[in-house]
C-alpha positions in Angstrom: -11.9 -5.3 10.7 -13.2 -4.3 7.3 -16.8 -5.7 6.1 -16.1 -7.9 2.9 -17.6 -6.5 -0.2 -20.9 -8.4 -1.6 -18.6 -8.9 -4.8 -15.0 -9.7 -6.2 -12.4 -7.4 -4.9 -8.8 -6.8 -5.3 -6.9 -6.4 -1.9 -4.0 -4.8 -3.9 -6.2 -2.1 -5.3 -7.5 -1.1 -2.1 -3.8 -1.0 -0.5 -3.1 1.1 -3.4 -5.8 3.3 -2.4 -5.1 3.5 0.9 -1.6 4.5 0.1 -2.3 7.3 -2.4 -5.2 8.5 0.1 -2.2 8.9 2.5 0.2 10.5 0.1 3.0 8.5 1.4 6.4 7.9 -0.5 7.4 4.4 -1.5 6.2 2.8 1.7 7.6 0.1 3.7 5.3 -3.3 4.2 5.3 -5.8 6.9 2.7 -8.6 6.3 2.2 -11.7 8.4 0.5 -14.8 7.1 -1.4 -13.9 4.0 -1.1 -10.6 4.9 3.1 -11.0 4.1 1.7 -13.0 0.8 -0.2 -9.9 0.1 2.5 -7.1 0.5 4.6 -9.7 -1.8 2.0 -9.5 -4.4 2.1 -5.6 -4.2 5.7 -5.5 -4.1 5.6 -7.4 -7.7 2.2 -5.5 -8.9 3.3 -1.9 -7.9 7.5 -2.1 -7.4 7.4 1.4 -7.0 5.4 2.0 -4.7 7.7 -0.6 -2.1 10.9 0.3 -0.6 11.5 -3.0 2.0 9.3 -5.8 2.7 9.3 -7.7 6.0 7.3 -11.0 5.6 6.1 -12.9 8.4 5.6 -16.5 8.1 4.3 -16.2 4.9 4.5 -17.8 1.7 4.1 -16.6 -2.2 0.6 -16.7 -4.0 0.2 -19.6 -6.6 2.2 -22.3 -4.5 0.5 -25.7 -5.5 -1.3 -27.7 -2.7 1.1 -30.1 -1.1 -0.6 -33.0 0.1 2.3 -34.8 2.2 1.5 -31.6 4.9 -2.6 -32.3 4.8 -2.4 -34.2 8.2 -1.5 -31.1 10.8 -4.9 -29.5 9.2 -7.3 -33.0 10.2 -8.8 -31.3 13.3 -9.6 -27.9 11.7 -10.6 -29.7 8.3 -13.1 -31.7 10.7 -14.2 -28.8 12.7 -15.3 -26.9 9.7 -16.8 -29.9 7.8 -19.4 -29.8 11.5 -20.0 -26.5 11.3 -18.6 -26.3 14.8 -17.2 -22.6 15.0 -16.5 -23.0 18.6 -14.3 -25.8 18.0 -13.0 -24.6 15.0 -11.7 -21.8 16.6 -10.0 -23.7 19.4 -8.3 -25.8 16.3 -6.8 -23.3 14.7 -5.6 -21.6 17.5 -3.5 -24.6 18.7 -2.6 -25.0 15.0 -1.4 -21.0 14.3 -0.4 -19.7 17.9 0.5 -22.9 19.9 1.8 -24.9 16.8 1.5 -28.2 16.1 4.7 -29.5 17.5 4.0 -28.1 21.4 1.2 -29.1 23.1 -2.1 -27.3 23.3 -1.9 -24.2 26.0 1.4 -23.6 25.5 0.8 -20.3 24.7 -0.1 -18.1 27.9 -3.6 -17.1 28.8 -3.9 -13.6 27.6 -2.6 -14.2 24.3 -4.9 -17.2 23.8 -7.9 -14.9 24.5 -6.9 -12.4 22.1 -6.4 -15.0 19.3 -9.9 -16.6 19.9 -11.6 -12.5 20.0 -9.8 -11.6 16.7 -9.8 -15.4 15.0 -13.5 -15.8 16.0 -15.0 -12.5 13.8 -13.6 -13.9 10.6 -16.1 -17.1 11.3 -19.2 -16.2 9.9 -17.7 -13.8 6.7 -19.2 -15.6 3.5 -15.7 -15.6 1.7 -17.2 -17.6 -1.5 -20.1 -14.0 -1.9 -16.7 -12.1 -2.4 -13.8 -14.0 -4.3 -10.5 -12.4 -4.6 -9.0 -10.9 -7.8 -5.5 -12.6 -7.7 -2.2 -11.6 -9.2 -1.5 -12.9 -12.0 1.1 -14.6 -12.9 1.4 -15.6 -8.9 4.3 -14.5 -7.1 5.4 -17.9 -6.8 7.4 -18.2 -10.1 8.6 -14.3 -9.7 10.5 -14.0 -6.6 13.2 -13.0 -8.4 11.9 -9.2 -10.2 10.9 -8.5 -6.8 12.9 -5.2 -5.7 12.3 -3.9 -2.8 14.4 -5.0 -0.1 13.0 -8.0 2.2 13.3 -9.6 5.5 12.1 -12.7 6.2 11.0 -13.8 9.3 10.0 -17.3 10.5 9.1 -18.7 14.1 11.1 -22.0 14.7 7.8 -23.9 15.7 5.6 -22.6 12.8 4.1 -25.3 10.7 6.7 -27.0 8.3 5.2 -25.8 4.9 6.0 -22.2 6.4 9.4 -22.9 6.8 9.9 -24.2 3.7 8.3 -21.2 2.4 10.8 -18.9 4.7 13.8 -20.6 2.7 11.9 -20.2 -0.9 11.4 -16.7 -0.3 14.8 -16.1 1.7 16.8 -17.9 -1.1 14.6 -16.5 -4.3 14.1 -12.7 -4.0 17.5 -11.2 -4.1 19.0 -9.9 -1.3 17.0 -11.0 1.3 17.7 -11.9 4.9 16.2 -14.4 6.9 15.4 -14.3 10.6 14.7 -17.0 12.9 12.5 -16.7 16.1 12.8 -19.6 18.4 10.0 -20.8 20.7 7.6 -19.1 18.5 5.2 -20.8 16.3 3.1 -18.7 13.5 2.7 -15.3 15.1 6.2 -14.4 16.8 5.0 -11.0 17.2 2.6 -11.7 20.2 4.6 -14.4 21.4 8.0 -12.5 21.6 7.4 -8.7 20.7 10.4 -7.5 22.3 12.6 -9.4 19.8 10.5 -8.6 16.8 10.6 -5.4 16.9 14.1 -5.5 17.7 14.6 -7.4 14.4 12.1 -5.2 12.5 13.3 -2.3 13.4 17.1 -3.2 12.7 16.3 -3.9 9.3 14.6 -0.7 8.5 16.3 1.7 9.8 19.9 0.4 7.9 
């Protein structure tokens, strides 16, 4: 994992970077979480540069905060008001790889030991030193200039607001398809890899 910078910083910039760096051809992006909301925001920034998207339980930037979902984030909220990263960690692991609709250790061993290793060295970056440089307009009022091809994929046991956002994005940029991975909650990837890349791989290769 990269070190944040000690200032403002554009995560679209640096993809671009890292794709001109690499001399690669229009490129295609798969993003899960914000990293789907950030391949989006390329995809509108730098349409050129994007020949398919596959987003992952993601949403578009600039989406208003809805309020009627603010109760499946009380035990992480609580968590990180203590200052508890131990617990905060366990929190959000039952909220982003169990999912808040099966109970907690649903998920088997190995995968819950990765989460907590990779989750757990994001806890002490000091995200307010080194505010992000956000596209503007948001992609959330522009799904439909996006042109690159997209996939959409969404685990049947993510949280709700996700699968709302899987039908925004699936019904709004044109074209797209939509995927649905049952028994799989936010990352479907680790949970069911087999069928993921079965899915991913289908879609690029048409």
């Amino acid at each position: 994992m990269s070190d944040l910078p000690p200032a403002p910083w554009n995560p679209r910039a640096d993809l671009l970077a890292l794709i001109d760096a690499l001399e690669l051809k229009p490129v295609h992006l798969i993003g899960c979480s914000m990293g789907g909301s950030l391949a989006l925001d390329f995809a509108l920034d730098h349409a050129e540069r994007v020949s398919k998207l596959v987003l992952v339980d993601s949403g578009p930037s600039g989406q208003p905060d809805r309020p009627e979902h603010n109760s499946l984030f009380e035990e992480v909220d609580a968590a990180e008001k203590a200052g508890d990263h131990v617990a905060l960690n366990e929190a959000e692991m039952h909220l982003w790889l169990d999912g808040p609709y099966r109970p907690k250790g649903y998920v088997r061993q190995e995968l819950r030991d990765l989460f907590l290793d990779m989750n757990g060295a994001n806890m002490d970056n000091d995200w307010s030193s080194a505010p992000i440089e956000h596209l503007e307009p948001p992609a959330v009022g522009r799904l439909g200039e996006v042109s690159a091809r997209a996939l959409v994929i969404v685990g049947d046991k993510d949280l709700r607001p996700l699968l709302e956002n899987a039908d925004l994005l699936a019904s709004s940029i044109r074209g797209a398809r939509k995927a649905v991975i049952h028994d799989a909650a936010h990352l479907p990837s680790l949970e069911h890899p087999d069928e993921f890349n079965r899915i991913v791989l289908d879609f690029l290769l048409s």
